[in-house]
C-alpha positions in Angstrom: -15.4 10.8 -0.7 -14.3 14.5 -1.5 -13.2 15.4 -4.7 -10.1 16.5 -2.7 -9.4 13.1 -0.7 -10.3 11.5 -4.4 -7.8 13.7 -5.8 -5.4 12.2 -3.4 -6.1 8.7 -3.2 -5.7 8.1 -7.0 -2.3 10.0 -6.2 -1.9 7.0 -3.3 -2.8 4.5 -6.0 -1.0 5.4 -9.0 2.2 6.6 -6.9 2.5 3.3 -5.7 2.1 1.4 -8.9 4.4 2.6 -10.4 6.8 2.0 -8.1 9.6 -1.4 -9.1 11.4 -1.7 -5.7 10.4 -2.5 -2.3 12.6 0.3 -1.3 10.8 2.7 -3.9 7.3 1.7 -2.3 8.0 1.8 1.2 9.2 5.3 0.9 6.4 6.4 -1.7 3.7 4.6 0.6 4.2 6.4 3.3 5.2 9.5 1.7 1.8 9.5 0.0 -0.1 8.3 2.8 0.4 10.9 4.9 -1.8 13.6 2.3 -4.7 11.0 2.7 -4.3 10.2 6.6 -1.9 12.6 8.6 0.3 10.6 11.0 2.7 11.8 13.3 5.3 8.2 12.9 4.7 5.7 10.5 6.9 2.5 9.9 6.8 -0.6 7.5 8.3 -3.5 8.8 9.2 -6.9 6.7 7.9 -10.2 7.4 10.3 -13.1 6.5 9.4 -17.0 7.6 11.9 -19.0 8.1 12.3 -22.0 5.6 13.0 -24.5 8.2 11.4 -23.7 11.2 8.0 -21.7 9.6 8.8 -18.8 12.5 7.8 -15.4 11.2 10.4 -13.5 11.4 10.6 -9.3 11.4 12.8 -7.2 10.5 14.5 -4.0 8.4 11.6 -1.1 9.4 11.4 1.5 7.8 9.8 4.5 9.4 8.9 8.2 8.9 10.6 9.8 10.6 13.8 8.1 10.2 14.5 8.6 13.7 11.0 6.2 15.1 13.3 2.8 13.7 14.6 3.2 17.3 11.4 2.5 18.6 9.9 -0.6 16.0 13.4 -2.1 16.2 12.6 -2.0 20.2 9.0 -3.5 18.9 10.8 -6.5 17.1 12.7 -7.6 19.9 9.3 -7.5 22.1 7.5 -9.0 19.2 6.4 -11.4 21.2 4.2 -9.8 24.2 2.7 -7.6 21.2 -1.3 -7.7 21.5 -1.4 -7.2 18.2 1.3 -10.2 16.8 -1.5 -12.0 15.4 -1.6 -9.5 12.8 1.3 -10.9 11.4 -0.7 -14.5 10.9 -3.2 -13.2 9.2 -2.9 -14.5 5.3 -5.3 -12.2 4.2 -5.0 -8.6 4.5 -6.6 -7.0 7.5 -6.7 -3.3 8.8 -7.3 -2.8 12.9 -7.2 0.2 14.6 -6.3 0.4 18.3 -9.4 2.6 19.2 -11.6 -0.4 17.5 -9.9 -2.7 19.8 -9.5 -0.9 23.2 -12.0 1.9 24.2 -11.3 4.8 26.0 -8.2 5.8 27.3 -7.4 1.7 27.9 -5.8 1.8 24.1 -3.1 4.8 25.3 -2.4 2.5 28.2 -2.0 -0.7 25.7 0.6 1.4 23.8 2.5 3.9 26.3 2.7 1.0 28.4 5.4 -0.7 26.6 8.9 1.3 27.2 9.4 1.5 23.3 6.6 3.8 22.3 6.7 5.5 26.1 8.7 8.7 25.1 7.0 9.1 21.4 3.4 9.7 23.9 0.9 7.5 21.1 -2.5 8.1 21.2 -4.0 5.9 18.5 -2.8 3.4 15.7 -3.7 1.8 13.0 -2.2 -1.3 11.5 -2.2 -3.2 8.8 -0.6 -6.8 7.5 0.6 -6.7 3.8 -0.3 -9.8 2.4 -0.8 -11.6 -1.1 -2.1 -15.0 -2.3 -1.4 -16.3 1.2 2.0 -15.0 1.9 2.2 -12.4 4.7 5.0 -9.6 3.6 5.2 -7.1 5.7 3.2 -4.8 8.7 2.2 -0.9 7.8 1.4 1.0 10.7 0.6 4.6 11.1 0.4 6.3 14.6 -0.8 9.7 16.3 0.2 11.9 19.6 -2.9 13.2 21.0 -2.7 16.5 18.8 -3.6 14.4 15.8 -6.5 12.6 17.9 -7.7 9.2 17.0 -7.7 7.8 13.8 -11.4 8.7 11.8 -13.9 5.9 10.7 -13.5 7.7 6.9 -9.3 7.5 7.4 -9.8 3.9 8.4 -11.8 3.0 5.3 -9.3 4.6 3.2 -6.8 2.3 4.2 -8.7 -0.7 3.5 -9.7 0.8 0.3 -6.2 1.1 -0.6 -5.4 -2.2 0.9 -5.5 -4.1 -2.6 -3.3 -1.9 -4.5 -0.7 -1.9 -1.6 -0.7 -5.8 -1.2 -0.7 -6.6 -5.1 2.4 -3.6 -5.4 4.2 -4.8 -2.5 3.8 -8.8 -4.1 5.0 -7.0 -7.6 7.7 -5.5 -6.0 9.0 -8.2 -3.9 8.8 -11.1 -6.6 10.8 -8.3 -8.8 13.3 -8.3 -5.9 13.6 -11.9 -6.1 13.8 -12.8 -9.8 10.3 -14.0 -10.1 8.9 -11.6 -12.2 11.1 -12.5 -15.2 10.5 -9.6 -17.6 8.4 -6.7 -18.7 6.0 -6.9 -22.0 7.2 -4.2 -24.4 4.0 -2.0 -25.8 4.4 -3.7 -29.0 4.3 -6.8 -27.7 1.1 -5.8 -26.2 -0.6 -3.9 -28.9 -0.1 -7.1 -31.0 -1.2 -9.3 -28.6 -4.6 -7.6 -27.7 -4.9 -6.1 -30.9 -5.1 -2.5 -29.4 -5.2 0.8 -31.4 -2.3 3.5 -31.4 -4.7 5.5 -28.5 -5.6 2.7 -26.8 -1.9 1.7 -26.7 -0.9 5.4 -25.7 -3.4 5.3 -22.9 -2.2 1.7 -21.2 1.7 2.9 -22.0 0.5 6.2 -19.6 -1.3 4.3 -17.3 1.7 1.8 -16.4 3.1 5.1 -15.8 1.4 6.0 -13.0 -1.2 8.4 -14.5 -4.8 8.9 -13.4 -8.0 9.5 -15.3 -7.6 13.6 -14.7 -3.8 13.2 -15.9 -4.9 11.1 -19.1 -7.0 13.9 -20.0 -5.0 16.5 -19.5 -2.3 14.9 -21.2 -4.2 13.6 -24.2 -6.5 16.6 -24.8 -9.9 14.3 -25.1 -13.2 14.5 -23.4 -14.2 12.4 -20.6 -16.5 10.2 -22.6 -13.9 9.3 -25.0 -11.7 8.5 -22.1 -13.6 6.0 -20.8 -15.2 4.8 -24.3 -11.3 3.7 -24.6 -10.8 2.1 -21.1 -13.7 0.0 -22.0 -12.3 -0.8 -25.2 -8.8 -2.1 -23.2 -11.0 -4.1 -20.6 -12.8 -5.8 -23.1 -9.7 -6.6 -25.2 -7.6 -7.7 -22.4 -10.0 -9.2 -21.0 -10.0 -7.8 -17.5 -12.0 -5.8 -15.1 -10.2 -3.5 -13.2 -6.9 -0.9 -13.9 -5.0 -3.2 -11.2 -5.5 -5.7 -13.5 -4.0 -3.9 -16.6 -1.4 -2.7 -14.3 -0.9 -6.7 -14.0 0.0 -7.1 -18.0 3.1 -5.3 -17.9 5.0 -8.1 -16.5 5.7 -12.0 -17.0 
């Protein structure tokens, strides 16, 4: 990856985190996802199943521009003749792109083909479910007119690299929405608990706020080796191996 694209997918990454409403994430998603891999229409749409009958159910897109909703509303009521509505099965998180699927000009035929997306003229997509500890949430997709060309093997992968921070944001986000998350730990509550110092309590206070490693430094004035001599320090203390997974302390 180049320091430039790394530059911009810990922007992705700590954008998104830091984000408390579905609303909030959708919009920062796909605002920030469009640095990493230029699209030309984008939309998230939810996924709902219905308590009685187990249907998946999809609906409220939200799209960039605002103006493609016309089109994945179009989608929803087609939902079913969609070659890719197995996507929506999928419990765990999966990213397919159309030129993967359908070689050749076949894939423009898949898409133009259906009356929705005949007028926006797509020439590739990529898709992806959201999905978390089993439970489908919603569908990201991104799409390109022929000026953009196809999506890139190295776009692709960034996607699915992101895919974990999207999936455990959107869950974060969603179980906020519904009144499962029931509270966030106050950094004194969490310094006492993990018995952290006053600069490793800083650095985990500026890293629920979104902040990457470059930021930390720049905001704290310290080298690079004491940087990560003090995320260590909070792994081992928290006992956890990953930022998601501090990211994961602030709430109960």
């Amino acid at each position: 990856m180049e320091k430039n694209d790394f530059l911009l997918y810990n922007e992705v990454v700590y954008r998104i985190h830091a984000c408390r409403s579905v609303e909030e994430l959708k919009s920062a998603l796909l605002a920030q996802l469009k640095l990493l891999i230029p699209y030309t229409y984008a939309s998230v749409i939810d996924i709902r199943i219905h308590p009685e009958t187990g249907e998946i159910i999809h609906q409220d897109p939200f799209c960039k521009p605002s103006q493609f909703r016309e089109a994945e509303e179009a989608w929803i009521k087609a939902v079913e003749s969609s070659y890719t509505l197995w996507l929506s099965h999928a419990v765990e998180s999966m990213v397919v792109r159309d030129s993967e699927l359908y070689e050749g000009e076949d894939r423009v035929v898949r898409r133009s083909c259906q009356s929705v997306y005949s007028e926006y003229h797509i020439h590739d997509c990529v898709q992806m479910n959201i999905a978390f500890a089993g439970r489908v949430m919603a569908r990201l997709a991104l799409y390109r007119t022929r000026s953009y060309g196809a999506f890139t093997d190295q776009e692709v992968f960034y996607l699915r690299a992101l895919a974990n921070h999207i999936n455990l944001s959107y869950d974060l986000c969603l179980r906020n929405q519904e009144g499962q998350i029931t509270r966030e730990r106050s950094m004194g509550e969490l310094t006492e608990t993990y018995q952290l110092t006053r600069r490793e309590a800083e650095i985990l206070e500026l890293i629920f706020l979104g902040l990457n490693n470059q930021e930390l430094l720049d905001k704290l004035t310290i080298s690079k080796n004491t940087l990560l001599k003090h995320l260590q320090n909070l792994y081992r203390k928290c006992d956890v191996s990953s930022r998601i997974d501090l990211l994961k302390l602030k709430h109960v």
